[in-house]
C-alpha positions as CSV (number, residue, x, y, z in Angstrom):
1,X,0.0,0.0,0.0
2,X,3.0,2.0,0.7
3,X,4.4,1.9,-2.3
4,X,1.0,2.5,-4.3
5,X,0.8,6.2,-2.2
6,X,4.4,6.5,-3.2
7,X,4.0,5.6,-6.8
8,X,1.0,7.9,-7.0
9,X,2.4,10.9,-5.3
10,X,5.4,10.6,-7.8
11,X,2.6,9.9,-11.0
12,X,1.4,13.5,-9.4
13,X,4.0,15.7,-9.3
14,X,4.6,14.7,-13.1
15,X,1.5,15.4,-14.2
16,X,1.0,18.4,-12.3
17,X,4.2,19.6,-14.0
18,X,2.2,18.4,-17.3
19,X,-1.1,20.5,-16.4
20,X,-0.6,23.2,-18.6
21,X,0.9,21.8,-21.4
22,X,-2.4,19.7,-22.6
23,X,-5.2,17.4,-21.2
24,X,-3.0,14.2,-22.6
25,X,1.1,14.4,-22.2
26,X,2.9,13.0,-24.8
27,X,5.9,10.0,-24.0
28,X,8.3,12.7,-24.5
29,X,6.8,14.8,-22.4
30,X,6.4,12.6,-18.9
31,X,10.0,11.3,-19.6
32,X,10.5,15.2,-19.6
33,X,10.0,15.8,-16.4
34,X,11.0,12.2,-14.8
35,X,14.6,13.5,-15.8
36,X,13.5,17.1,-14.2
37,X,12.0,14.9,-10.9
38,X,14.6,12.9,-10.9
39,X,16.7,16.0,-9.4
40,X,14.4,15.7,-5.9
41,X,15.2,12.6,-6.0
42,X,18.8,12.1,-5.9
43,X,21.3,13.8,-3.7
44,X,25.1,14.5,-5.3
45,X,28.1,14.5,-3.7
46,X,29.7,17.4,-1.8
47,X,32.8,17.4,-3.8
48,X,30.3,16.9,-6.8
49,X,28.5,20.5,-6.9
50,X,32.1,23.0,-5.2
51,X,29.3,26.3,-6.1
52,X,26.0,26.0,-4.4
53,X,25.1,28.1,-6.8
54,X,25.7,26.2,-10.1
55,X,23.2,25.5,-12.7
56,X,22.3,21.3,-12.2
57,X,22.7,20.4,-15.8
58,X,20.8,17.9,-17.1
59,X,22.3,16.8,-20.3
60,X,21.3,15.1,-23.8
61,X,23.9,12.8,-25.5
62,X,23.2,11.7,-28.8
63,X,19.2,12.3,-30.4
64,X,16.8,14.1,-28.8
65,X,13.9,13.1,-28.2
66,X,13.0,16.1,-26.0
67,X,13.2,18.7,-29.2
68,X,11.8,21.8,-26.6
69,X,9.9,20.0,-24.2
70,X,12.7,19.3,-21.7
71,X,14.0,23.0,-21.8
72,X,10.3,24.5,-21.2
73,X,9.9,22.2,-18.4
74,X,12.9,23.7,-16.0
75,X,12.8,26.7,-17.1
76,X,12.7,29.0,-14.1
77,X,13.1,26.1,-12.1
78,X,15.3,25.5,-9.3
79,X,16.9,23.0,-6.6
80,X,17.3,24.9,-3.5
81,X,19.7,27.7,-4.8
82,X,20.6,26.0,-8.1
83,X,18.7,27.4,-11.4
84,X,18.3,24.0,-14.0
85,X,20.0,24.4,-17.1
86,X,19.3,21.6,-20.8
87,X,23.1,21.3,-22.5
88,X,22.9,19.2,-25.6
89,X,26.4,16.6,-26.2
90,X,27.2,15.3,-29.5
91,X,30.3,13.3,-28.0
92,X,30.8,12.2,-24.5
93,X,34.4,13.9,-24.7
94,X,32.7,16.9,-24.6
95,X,31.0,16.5,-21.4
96,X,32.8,18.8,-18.8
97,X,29.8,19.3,-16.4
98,X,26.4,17.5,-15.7
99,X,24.3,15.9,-13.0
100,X,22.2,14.1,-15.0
101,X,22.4,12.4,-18.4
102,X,19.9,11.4,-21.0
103,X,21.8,9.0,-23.1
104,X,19.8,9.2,-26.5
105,X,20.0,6.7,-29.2
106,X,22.3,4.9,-31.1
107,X,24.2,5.9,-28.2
108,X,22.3,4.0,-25.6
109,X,21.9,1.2,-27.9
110,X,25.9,0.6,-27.1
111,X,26.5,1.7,-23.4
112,X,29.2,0.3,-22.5
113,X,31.8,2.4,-24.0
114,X,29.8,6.3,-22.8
115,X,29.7,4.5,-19.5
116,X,33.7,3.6,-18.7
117,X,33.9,6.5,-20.1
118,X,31.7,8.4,-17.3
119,X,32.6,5.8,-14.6
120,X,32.8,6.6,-11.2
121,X,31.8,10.2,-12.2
122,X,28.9,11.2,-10.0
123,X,26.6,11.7,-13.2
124,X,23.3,10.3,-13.0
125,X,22.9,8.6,-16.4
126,X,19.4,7.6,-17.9
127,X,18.2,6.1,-21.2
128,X,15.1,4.1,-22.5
129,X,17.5,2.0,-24.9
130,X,16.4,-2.2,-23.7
131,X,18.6,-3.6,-21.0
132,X,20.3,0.0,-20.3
133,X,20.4,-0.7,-16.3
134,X,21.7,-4.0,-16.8
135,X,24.7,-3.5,-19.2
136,X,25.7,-0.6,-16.7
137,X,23.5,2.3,-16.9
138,X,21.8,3.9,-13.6
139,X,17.8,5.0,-14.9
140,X,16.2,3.2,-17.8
141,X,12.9,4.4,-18.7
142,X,10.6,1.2,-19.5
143,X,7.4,2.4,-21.4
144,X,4.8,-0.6,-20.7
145,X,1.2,-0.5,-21.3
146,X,1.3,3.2,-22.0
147,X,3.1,3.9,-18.6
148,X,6.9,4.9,-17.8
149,X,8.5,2.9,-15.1
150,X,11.8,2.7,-13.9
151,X,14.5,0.4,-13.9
152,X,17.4,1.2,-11.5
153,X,21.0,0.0,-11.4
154,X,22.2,0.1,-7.4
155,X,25.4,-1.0,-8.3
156,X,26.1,1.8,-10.9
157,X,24.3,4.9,-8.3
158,X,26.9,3.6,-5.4
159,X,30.4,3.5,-7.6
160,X,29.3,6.9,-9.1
161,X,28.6,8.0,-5.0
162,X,25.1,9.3,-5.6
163,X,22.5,8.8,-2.9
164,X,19.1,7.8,-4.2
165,X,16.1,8.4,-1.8
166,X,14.0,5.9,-0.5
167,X,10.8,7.5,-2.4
168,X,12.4,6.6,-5.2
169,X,13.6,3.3,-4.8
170,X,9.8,2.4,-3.7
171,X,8.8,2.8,-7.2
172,X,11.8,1.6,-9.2
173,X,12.3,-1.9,-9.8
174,X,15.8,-3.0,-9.2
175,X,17.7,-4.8,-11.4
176,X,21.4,-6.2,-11.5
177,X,23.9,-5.7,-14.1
178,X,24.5,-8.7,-16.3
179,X,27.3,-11.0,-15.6
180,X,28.1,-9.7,-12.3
């Protein structure tokens, strides 16, 4: 029951977020503000953030599936002190700063090599690409029946040092990384 009111409250806040961008949200749009949520949700870090004031970057490698939706859905948003900012990354070589990471397709469809290249950074990664969590990655987005739930890699949130709440491991289902 606990995790139904959990589930719920976190369906709410999403679709609250939703509310005045149209009676139906589109896929795009609810994983939209998971990866905008996702930021209550997980704590970074000390050595992680040095400014308290720094944007918290949530970042795109690879397509975008967002197009504008992610960038209207933090604008004028903030974490505590910290404003939200979208970067877009073509190349994970390119990525000098960001807490959390949309890894877009064909890019997510081949994790392993973005993720030793991110390891033990304390970057939050995410994808929908099959079997992301299990080949490494921290957040997949499983659309089901219409529905997003989550996947989430343990394993891959503790080497990178980030600390997930319990709200959200209520609602995620835990999976392992293959082979290990």
């Amino acid at each position: 029951m606990a995790l139904l009111r959990v589930a719920a409250a976190l369906l709410v806040v999403c679709t609250a977020r939703l509310g005045a961008q149209g009676a139906r949200a589109s896929e795009a749009q609810v994983k939209a503000v998971f990866l905008f949520n996702f930021a209550q949700f997980v704590d970074w870090p000390p050595e992680a953030v040095p400014d308290s004031q720094a944007p918290l970057v949530i970042g795109i490698l690879g397509d975008d599936p967002f197009g504008d939706l992610l960038d209207a859905t933090v604008r004028g948003e903030h974490r505590g002190a910290r404003p939200f900012a979208v970067r877009r990354f073509q190349r994970v070589e390119d990525i000098t700063r960001c807490d959390i990471l949309f890894i877009g397709r064909p890019e997510a469809d081949r994790p392993e090599e973005i993720l030793a290249r991110l390891k033990n950074r304390p970057i939050l990664t995410v994808s929908d690409a099959d079997a992301f969590a299990e080949r490494g990655g921290m957040i997949r987005l499983v659309t089901d029946r219409s529905r997003i739930r989550l996947q989430l890699n343990l394993t891959a949130t503790e080497a990178a040092h980030l600390t997930i709440s319990s709200k959200l491991l209520r609602v995620a289902e835990i999976v392992r990384r293959t082979g290990s």
